[in-house]
Backbone of each chain as ProteinMPNN parsed JSONL, in Angstrom:
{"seq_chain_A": "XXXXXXXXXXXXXXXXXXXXXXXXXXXXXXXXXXXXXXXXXXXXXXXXXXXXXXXXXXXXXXXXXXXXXXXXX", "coords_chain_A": {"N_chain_A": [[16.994, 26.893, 8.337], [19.374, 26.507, 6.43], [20.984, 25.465, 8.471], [19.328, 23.077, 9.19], [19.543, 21.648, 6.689], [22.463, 21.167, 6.899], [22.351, 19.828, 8.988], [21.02, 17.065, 7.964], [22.948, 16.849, 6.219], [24.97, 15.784, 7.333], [23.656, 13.756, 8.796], [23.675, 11.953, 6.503], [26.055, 11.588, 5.975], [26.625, 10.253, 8.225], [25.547, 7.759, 8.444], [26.831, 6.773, 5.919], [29.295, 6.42, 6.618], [28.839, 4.388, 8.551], [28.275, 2.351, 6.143], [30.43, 2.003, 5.074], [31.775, 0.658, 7.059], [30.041, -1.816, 7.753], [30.916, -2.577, 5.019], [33.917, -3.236, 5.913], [33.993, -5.044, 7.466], [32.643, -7.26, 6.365], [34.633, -7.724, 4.758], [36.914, -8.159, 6.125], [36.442, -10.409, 7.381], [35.042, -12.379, 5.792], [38.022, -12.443, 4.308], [39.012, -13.659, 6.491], [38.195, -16.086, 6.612], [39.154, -17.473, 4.26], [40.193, -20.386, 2.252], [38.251, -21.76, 3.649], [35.481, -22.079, 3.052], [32.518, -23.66, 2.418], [31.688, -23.848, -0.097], [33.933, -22.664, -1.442], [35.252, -25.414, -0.809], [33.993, -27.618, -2.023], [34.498, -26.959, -4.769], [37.075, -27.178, -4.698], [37.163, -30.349, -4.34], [35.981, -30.967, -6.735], [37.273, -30.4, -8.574], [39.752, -31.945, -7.834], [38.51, -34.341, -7.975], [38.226, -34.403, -10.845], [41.064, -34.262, -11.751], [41.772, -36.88, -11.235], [39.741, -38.599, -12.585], [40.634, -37.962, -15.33], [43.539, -38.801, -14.866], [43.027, -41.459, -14.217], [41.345, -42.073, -17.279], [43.545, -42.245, -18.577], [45.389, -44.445, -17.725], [44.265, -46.167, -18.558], [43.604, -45.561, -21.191], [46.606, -46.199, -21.964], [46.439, -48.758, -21.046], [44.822, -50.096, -22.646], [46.528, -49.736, -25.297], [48.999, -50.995, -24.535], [47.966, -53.739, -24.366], [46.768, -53.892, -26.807], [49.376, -53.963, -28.421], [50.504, -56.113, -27.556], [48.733, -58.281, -29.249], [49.232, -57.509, -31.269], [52.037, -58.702, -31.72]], "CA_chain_A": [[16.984, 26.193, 7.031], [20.614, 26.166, 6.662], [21.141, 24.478, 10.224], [18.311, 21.716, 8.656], [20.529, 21.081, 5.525], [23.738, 20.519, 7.753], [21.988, 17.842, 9.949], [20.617, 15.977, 6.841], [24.562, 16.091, 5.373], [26.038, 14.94, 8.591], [23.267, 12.439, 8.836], [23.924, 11.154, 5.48], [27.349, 11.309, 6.399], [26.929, 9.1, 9.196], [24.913, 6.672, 7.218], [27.976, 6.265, 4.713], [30.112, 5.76, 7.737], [27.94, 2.907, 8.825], [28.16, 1.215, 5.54], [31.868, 1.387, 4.709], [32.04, -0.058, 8.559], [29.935, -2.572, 7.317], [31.946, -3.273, 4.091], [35.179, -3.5, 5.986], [33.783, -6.261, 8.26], [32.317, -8.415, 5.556], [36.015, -7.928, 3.763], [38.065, -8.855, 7.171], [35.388, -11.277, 8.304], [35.361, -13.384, 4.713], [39.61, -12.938, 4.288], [39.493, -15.105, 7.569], [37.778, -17.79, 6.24], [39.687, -18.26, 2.914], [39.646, -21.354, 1.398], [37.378, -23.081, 4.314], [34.01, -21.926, 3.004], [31.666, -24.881, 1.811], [31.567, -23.375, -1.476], [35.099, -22.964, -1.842], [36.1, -26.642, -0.57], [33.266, -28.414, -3.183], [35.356, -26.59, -5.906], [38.48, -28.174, -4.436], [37.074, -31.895, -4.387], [35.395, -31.228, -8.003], [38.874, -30.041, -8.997], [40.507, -32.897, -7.608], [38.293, -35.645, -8.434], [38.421, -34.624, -12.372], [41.904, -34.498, -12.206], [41.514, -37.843, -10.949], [39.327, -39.195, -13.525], [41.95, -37.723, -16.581], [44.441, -40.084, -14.38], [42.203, -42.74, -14.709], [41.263, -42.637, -18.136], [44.802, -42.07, -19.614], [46.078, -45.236, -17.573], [43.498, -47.121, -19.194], [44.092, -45.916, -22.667], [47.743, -46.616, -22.069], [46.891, -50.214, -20.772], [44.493, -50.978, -23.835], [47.828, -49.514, -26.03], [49.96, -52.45, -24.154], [47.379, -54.8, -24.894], [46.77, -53.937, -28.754], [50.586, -53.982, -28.847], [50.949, -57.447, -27.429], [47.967, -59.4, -29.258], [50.269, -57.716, -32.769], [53.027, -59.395, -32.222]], "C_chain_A": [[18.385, 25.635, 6.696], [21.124, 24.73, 7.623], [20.123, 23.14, 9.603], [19.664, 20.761, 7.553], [21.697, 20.354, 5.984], [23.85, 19.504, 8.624], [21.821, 16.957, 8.66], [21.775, 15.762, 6.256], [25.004, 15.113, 6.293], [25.544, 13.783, 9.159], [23.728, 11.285, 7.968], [25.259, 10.512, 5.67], [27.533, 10.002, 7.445], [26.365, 7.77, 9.216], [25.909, 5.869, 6.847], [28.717, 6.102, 5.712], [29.989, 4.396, 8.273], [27.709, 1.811, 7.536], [29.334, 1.129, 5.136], [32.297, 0.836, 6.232], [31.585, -1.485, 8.124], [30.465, -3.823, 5.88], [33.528, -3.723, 4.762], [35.293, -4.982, 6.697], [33.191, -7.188, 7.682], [33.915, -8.762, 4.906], [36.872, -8.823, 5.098], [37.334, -10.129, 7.357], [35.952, -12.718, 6.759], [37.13, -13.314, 4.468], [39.591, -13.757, 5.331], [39.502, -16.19, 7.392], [38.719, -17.916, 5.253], [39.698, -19.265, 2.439], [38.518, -22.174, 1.999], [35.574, -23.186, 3.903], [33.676, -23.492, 2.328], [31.793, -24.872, 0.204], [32.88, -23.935, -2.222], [36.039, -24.7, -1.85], [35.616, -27.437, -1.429], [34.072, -27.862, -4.328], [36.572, -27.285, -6.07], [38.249, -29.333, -4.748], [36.813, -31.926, -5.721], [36.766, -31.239, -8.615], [40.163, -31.478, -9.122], [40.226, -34.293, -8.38], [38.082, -35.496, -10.478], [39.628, -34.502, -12.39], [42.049, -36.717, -12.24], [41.198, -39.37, -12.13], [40.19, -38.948, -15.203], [42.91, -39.092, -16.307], [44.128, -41.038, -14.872], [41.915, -43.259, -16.224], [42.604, -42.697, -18.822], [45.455, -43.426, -19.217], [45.462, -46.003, -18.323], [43.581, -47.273, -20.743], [45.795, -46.888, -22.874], [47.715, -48.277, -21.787], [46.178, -50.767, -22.359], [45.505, -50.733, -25.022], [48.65, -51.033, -25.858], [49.208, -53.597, -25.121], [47.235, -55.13, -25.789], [48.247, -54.684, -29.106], [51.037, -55.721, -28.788], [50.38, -58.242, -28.134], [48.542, -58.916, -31.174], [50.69, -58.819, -33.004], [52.389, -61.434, -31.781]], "O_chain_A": [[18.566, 24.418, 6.678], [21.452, 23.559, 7.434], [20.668, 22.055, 9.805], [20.327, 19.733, 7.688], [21.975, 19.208, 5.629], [24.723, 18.705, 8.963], [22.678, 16.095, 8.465], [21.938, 14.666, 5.718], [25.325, 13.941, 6.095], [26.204, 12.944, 9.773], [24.052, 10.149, 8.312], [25.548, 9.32, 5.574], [28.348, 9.079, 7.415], [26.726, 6.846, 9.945], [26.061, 4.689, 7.164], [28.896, 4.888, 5.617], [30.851, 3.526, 8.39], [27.16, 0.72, 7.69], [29.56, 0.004, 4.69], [33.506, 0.616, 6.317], [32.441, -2.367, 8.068], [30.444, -5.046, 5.737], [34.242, -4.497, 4.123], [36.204, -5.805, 6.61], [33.07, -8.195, 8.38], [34.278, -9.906, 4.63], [37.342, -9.953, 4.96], [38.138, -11.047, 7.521], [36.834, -13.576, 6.775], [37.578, -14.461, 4.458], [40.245, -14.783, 5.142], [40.267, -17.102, 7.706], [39.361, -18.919, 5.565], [38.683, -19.206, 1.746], [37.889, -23.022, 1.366], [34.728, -23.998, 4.279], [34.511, -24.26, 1.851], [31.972, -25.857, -0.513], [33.076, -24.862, -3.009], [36.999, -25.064, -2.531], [36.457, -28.198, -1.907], [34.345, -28.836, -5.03], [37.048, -27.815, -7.074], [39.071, -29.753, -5.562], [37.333, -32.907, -6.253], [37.209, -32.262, -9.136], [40.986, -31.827, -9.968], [40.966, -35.041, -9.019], [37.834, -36.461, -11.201], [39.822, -34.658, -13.596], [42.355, -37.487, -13.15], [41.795, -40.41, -12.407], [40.23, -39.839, -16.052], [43.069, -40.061, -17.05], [44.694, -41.579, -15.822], [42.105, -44.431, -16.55], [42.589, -43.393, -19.838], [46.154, -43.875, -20.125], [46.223, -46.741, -18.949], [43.618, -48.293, -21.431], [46.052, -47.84, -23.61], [48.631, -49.017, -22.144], [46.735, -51.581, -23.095], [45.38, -51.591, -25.895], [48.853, -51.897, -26.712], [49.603, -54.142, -26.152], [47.382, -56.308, -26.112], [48.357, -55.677, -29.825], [51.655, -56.377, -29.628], [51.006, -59.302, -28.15], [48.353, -59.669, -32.129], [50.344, -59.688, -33.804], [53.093, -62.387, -32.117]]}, "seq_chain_B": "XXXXXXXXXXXXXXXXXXXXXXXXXXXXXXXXXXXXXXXXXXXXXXXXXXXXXXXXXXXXXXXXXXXXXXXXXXXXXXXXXXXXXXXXXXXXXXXXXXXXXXXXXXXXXXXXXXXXXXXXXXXXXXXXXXXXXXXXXXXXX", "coords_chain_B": {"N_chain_B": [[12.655, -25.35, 7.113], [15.48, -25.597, 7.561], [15.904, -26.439, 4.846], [15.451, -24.046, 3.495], [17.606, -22.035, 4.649], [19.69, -23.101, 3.999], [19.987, -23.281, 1.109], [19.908, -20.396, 0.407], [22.09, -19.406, 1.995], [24.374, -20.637, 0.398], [25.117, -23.024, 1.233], [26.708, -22.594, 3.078], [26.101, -21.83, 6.039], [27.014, -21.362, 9.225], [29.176, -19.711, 8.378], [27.827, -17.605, 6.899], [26.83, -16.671, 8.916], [28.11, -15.839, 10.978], [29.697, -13.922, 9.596], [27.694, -11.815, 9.42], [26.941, -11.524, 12.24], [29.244, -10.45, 12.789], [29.148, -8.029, 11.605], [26.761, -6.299, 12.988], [28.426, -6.518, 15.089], [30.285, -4.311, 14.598], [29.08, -2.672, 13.876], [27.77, -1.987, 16.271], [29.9, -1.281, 17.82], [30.398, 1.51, 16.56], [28.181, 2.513, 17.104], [28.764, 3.017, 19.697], [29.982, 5.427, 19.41], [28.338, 7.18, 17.921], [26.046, 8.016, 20.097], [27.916, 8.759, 21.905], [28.281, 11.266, 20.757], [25.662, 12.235, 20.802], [24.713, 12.387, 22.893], [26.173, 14.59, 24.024], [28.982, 14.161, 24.802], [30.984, 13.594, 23.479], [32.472, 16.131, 21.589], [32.886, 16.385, 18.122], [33.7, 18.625, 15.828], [32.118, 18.007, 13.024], [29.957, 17.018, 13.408], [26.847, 16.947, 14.869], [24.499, 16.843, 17.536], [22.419, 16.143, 17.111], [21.951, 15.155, 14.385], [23.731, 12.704, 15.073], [22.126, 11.325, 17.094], [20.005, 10.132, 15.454], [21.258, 8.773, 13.19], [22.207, 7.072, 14.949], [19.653, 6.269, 15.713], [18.689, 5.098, 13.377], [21.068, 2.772, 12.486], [20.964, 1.456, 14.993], [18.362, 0.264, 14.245], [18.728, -1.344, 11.71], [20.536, -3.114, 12.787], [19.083, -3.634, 14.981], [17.627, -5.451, 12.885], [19.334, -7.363, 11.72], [20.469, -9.019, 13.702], [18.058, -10.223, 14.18], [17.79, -11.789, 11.862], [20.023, -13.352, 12.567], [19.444, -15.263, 14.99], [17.526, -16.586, 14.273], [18.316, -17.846, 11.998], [20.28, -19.27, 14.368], [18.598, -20.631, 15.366], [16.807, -22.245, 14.251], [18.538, -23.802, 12.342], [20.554, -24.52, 13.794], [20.03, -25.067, 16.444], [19.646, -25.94, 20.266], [22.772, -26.15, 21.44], [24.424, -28.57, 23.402], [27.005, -27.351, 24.94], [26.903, -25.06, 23.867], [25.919, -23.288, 25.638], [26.601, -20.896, 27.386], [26.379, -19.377, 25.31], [24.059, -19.59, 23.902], [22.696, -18.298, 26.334], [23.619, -16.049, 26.455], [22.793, -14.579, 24.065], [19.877, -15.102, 24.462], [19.011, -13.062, 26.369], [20.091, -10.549, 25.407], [18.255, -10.704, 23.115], [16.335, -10.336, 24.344], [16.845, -7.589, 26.412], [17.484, -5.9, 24.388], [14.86, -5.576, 23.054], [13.492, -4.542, 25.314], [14.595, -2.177, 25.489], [13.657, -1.256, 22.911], [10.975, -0.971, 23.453], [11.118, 0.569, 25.41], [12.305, 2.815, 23.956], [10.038, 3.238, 21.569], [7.361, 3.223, 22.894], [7.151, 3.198, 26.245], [8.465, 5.918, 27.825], [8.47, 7.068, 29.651], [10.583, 5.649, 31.039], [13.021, 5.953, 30.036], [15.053, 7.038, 31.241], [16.452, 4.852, 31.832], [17.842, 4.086, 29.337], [20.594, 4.355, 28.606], [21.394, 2.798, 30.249], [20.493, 0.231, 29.32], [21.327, 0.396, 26.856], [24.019, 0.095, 27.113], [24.153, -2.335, 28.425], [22.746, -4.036, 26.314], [25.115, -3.657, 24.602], [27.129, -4.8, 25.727], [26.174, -7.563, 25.789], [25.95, -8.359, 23.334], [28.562, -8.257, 22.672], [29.715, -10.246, 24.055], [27.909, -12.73, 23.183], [29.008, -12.889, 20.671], [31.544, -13.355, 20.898], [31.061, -15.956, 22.39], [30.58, -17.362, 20.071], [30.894, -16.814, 16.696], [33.337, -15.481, 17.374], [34.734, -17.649, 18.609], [34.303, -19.326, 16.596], [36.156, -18.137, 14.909], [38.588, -17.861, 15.943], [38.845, -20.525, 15.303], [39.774, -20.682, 12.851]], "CA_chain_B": [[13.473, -24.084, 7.357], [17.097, -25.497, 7.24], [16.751, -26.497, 3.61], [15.709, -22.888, 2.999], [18.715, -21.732, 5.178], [21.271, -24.086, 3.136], [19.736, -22.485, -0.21], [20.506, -18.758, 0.762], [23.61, -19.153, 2.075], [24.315, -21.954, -0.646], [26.033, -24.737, 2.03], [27.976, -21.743, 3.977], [25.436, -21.587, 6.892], [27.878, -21.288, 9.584], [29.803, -18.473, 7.589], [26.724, -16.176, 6.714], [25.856, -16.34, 10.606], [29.81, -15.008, 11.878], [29.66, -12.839, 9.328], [26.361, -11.229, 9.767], [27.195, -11.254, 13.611], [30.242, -9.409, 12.654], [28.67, -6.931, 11.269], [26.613, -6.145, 14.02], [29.064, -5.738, 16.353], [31.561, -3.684, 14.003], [27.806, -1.399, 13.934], [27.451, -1.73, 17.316], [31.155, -0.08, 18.13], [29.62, 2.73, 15.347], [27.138, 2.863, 17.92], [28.944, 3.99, 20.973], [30.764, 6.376, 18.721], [27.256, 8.205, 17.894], [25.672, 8.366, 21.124], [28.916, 9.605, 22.667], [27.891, 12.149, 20.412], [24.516, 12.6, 20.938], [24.777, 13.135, 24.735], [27.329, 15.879, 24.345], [30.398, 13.434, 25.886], [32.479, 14.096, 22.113], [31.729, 16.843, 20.316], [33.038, 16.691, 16.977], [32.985, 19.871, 14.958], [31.752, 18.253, 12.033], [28.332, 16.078, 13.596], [25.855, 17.579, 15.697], [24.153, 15.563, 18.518], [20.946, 15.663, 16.792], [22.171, 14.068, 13.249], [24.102, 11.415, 15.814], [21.032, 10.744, 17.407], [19.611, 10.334, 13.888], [21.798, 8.024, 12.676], [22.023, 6.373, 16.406], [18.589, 5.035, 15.545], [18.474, 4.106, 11.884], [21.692, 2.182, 12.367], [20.046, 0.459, 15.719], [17.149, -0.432, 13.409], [19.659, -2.346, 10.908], [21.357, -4.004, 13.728], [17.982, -5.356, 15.365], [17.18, -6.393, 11.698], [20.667, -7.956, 11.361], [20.289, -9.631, 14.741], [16.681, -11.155, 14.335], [17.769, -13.234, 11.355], [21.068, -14.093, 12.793], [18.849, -15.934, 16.063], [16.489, -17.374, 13.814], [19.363, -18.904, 11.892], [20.884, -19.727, 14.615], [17.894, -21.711, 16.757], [16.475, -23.207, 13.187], [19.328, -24.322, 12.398], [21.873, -25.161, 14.477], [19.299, -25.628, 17.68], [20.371, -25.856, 21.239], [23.545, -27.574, 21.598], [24.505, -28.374, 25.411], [28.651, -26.74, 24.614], [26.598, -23.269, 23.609], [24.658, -22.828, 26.88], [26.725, -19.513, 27.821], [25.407, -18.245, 23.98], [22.629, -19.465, 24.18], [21.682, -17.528, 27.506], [23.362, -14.323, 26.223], [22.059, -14.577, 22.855], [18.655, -14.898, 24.696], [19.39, -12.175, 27.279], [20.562, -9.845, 24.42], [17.108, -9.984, 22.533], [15.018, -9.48, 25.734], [17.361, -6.134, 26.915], [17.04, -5.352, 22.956], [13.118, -5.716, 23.008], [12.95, -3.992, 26.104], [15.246, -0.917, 24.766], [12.733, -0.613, 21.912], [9.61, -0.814, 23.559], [11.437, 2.075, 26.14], [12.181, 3.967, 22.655], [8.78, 3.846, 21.077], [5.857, 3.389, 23.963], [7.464, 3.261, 27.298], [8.633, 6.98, 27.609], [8.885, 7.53, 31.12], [11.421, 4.924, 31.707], [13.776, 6.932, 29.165], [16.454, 7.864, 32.059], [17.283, 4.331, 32.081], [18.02, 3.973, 28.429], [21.84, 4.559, 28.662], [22.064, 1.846, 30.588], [20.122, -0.752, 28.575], [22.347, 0.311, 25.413], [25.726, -0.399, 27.399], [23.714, -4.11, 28.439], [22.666, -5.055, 24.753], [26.38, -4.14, 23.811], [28.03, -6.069, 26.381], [25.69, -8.959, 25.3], [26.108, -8.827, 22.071], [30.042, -8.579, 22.464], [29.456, -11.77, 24.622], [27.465, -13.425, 22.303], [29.834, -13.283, 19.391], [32.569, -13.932, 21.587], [31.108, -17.021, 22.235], [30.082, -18.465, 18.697], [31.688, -16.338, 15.615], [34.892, -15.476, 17.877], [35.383, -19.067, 18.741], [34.9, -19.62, 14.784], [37.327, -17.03, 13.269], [40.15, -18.334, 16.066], [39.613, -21.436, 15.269], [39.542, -21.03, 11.363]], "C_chain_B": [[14.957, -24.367, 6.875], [17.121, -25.713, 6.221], [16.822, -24.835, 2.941], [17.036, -22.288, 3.742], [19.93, -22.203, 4.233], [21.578, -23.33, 1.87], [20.301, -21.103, -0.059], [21.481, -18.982, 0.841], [24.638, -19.865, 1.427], [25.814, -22.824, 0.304], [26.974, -23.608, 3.324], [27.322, -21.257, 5.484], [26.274, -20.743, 8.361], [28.637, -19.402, 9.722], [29.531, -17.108, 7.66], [26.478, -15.482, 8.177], [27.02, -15.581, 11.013], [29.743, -13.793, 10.934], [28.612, -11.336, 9.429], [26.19, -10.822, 11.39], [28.468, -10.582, 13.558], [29.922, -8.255, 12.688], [28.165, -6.182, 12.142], [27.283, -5.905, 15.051], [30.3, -4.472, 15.998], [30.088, -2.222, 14.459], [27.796, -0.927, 15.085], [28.625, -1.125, 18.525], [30.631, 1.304, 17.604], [28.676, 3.398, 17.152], [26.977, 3.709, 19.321], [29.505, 5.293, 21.057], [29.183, 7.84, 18.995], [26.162, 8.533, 18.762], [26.243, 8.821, 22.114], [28.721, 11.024, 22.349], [26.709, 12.712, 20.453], [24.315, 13.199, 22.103], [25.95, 13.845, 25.095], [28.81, 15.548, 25.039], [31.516, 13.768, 24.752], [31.773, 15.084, 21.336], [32.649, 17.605, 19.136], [32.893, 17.748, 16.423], [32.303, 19.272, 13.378], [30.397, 17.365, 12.361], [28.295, 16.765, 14.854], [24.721, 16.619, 16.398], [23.278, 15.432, 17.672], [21.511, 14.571, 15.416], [22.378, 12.94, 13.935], [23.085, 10.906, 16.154], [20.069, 9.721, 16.143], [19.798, 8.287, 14.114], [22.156, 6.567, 13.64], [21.067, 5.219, 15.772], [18.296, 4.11, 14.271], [19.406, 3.002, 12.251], [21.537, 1.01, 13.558], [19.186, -0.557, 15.317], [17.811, -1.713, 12.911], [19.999, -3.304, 12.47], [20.316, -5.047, 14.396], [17.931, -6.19, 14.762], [17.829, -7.408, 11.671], [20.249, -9.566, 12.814], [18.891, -10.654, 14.953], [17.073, -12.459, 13.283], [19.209, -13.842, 11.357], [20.629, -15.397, 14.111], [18.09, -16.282, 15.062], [17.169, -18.396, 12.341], [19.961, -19.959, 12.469], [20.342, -21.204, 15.325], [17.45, -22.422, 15.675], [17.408, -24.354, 12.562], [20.389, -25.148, 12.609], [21.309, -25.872, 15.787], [20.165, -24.863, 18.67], [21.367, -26.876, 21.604], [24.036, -27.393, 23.198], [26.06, -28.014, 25.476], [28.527, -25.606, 24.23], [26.335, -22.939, 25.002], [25.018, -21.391, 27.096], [26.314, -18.959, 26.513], [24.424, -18.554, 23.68], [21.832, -18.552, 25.182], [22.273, -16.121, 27.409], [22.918, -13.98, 25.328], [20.878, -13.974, 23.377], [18.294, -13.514, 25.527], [19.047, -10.513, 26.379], [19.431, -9.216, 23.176], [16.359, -9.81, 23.667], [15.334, -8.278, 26.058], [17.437, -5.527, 25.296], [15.479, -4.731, 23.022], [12.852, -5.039, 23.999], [13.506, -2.442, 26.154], [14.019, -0.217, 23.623], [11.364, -0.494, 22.252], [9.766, 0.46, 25.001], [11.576, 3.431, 25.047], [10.574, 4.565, 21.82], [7.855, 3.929, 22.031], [6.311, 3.732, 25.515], [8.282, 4.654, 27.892], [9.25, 7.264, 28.806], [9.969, 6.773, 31.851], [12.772, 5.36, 30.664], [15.384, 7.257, 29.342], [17.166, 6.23, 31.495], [17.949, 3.686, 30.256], [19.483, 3.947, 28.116], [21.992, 2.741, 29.102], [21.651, 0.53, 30.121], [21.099, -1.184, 27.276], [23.185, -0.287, 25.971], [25.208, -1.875, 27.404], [23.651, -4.224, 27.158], [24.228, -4.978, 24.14], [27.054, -4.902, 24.057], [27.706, -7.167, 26.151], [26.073, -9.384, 24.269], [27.574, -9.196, 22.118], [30.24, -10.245, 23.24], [28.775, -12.771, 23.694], [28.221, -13.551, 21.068], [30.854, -14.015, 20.054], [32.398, -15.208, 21.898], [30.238, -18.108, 21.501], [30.951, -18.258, 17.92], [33.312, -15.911, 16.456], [35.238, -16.445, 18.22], [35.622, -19.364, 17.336], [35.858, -19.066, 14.446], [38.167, -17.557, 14.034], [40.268, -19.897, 15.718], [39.606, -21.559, 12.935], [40.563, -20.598, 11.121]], "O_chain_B": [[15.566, -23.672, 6.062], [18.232, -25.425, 5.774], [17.712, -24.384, 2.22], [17.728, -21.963, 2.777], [20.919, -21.549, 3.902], [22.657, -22.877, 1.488], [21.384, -20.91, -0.611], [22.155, -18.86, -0.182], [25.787, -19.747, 1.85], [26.989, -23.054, 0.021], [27.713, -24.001, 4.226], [27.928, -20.385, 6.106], [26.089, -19.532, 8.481], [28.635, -18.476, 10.533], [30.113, -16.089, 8.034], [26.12, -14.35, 8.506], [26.738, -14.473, 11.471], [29.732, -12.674, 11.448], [28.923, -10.146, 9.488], [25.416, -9.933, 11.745], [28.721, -10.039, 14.633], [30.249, -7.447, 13.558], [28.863, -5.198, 12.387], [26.872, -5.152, 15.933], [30.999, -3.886, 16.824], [30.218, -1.198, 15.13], [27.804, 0.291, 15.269], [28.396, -0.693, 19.655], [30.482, 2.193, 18.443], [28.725, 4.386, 17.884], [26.131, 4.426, 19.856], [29.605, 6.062, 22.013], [29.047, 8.814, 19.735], [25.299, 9.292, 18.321], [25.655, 9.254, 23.106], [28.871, 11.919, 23.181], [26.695, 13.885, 20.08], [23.837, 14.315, 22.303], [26.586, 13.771, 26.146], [29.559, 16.338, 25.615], [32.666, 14.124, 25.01], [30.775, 14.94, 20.63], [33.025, 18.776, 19.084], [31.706, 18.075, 16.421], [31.989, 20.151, 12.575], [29.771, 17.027, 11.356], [29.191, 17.081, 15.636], [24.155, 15.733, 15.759], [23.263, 14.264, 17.283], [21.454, 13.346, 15.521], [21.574, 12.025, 13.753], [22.857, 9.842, 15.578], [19.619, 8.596, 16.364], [19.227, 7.313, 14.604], [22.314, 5.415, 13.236], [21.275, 4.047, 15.457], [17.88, 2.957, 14.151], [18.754, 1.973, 12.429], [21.861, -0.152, 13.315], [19.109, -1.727, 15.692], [17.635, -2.833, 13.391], [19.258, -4.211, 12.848], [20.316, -6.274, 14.491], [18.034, -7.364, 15.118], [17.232, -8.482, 11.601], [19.879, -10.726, 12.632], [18.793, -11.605, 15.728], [16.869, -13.649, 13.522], [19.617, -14.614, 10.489], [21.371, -16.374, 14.216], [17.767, -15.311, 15.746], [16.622, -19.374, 11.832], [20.235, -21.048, 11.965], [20.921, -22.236, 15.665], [17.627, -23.612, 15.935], [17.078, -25.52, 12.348], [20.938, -26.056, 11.985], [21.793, -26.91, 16.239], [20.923, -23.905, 18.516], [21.139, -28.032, 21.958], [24.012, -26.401, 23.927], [26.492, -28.643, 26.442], [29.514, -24.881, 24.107], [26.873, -21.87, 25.291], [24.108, -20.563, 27.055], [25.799, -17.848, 26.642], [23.71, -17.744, 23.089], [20.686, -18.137, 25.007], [21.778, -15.157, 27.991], [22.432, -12.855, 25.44], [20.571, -12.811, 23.119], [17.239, -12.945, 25.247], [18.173, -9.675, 26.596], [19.435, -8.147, 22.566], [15.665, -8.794, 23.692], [14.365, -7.522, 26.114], [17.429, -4.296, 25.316], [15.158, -3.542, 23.03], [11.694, -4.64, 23.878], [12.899, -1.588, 26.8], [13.637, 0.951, 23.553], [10.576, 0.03, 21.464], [8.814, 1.077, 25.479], [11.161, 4.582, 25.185], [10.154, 5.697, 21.583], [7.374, 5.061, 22.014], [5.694, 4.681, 26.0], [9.01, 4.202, 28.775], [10.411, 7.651, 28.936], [10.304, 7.061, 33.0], [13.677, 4.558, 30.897], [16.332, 7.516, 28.601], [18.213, 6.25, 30.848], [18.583, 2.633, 30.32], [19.639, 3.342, 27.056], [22.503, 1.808, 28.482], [22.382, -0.401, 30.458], [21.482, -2.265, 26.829], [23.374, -1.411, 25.506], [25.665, -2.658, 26.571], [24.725, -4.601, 26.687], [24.662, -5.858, 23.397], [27.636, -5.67, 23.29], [28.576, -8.037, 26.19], [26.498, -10.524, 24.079], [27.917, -10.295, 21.682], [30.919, -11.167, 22.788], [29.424, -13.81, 23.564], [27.923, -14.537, 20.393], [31.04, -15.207, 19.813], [33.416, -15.892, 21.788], [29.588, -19.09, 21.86], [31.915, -19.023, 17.929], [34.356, -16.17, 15.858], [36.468, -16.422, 18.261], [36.728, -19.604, 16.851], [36.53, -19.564, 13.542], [39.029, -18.058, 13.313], [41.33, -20.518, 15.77], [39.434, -22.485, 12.142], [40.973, -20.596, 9.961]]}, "name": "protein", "num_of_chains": 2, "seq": "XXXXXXXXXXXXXXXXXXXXXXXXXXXXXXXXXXXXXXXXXXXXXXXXXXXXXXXXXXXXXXXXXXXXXXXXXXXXXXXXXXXXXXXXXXXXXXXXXXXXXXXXXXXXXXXXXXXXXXXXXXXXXXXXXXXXXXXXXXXXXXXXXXXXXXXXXXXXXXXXXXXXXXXXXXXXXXXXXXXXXXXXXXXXXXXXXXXXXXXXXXXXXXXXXXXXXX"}
């Protein structure tokens, strides 16, 4: 009975061995990739292309500014 | 199939597959650990062949599991490209000496002795088979 109990720990045990094995190799495995995932690089372009569009509209306010300014005087 | 593939792994197809074939082989080190132990070659004072054995097979189980929808990723998916051929033919290799391990584990009984040496084949496959897909990915990423 004893001897039963001590397999079923050391099973369990070797269970939980087998899934922090498995956590360490999803952790090393994904740090490799770092920024190259699909996921991560669509974040980058979204990122980029709204800075993009800020650019864009601020030159545009600034040109219809010029323009107001010139059709003043 | 591949749009369901794209959905799951949301665009990281690729990714899910190295990592998921990681796994598997990080298990399948695990693996030589607890059948070293099972057949009395390390004996640990704190695991007893039989738990090893145990845990031998559950963690086998996972690994087929792991392994069926990493090949059915990989052939839906990605196909046969003619620059895989050596992982393609250990890939394929790798579930036949798999499939023929488990049908020596549950029905085939009497062929039992040679069971040692099927395990060492599916590991060497598998280590071949990552080696040439997800270990070409991670060096070149």
């Amino acid at each position: 009975m004893a001897e039963q109990r001590s397999h079923t720990r050391q099973m369990i045990g070797s269970l939980l061995v087998a899934l922090l094995i498995v956590v360490a190799a999803v952790a090393v495995v994904t740090a490799k990739f770092g920024p190259t995932s699909a996921a991560e690089q669509e974040a980058v372009e979204e990122r980029l292309r709204l800075r993009e569009e800020r650019l864009e509209e601020r030159q545009e306010r600034r040109e219809e500014r010029l323009d107001q300014r010139e059709e003043e005087r | 199939m591949e749009e369901l593939i794209d959905t799951l792994t949301r665009g990281n197809p690729t990714e899910v597959k190295v990592v998921l074939a990681s796994v598997a082989l990080a298990l399948a080190v695990y693996q030589l650990v607890l059948i070293s132990v099972g057949y009395g070659k390390w004996r640990p004072p704190f695991l007893a062949a039989r738990p090893a054995f145990q845990a031998h097979r559950a963690v086998g189980d996972t690994i087929a599991v792991v392994l069926i929808v990493v090949a059915v990723m990989c052939v839906s998916y990605f196909g046969l490209e003619d620059d895989a051929a050596l992982h393609a033919v250990a890939a394929t290799a790798l579930l036949a000496v798999l499939a023929l391990k488990i049908l020596v584990l549950r029905r085939w009984h009497a062929m039992g002795r040679f069971l040692p040496a099927l395990g060492i084949s599916v590991w060497i496959l598998l280590a071949l088979t990552w080696f040439t897909s997800a270990g070409d990915f991670l060096a070149g990423s």
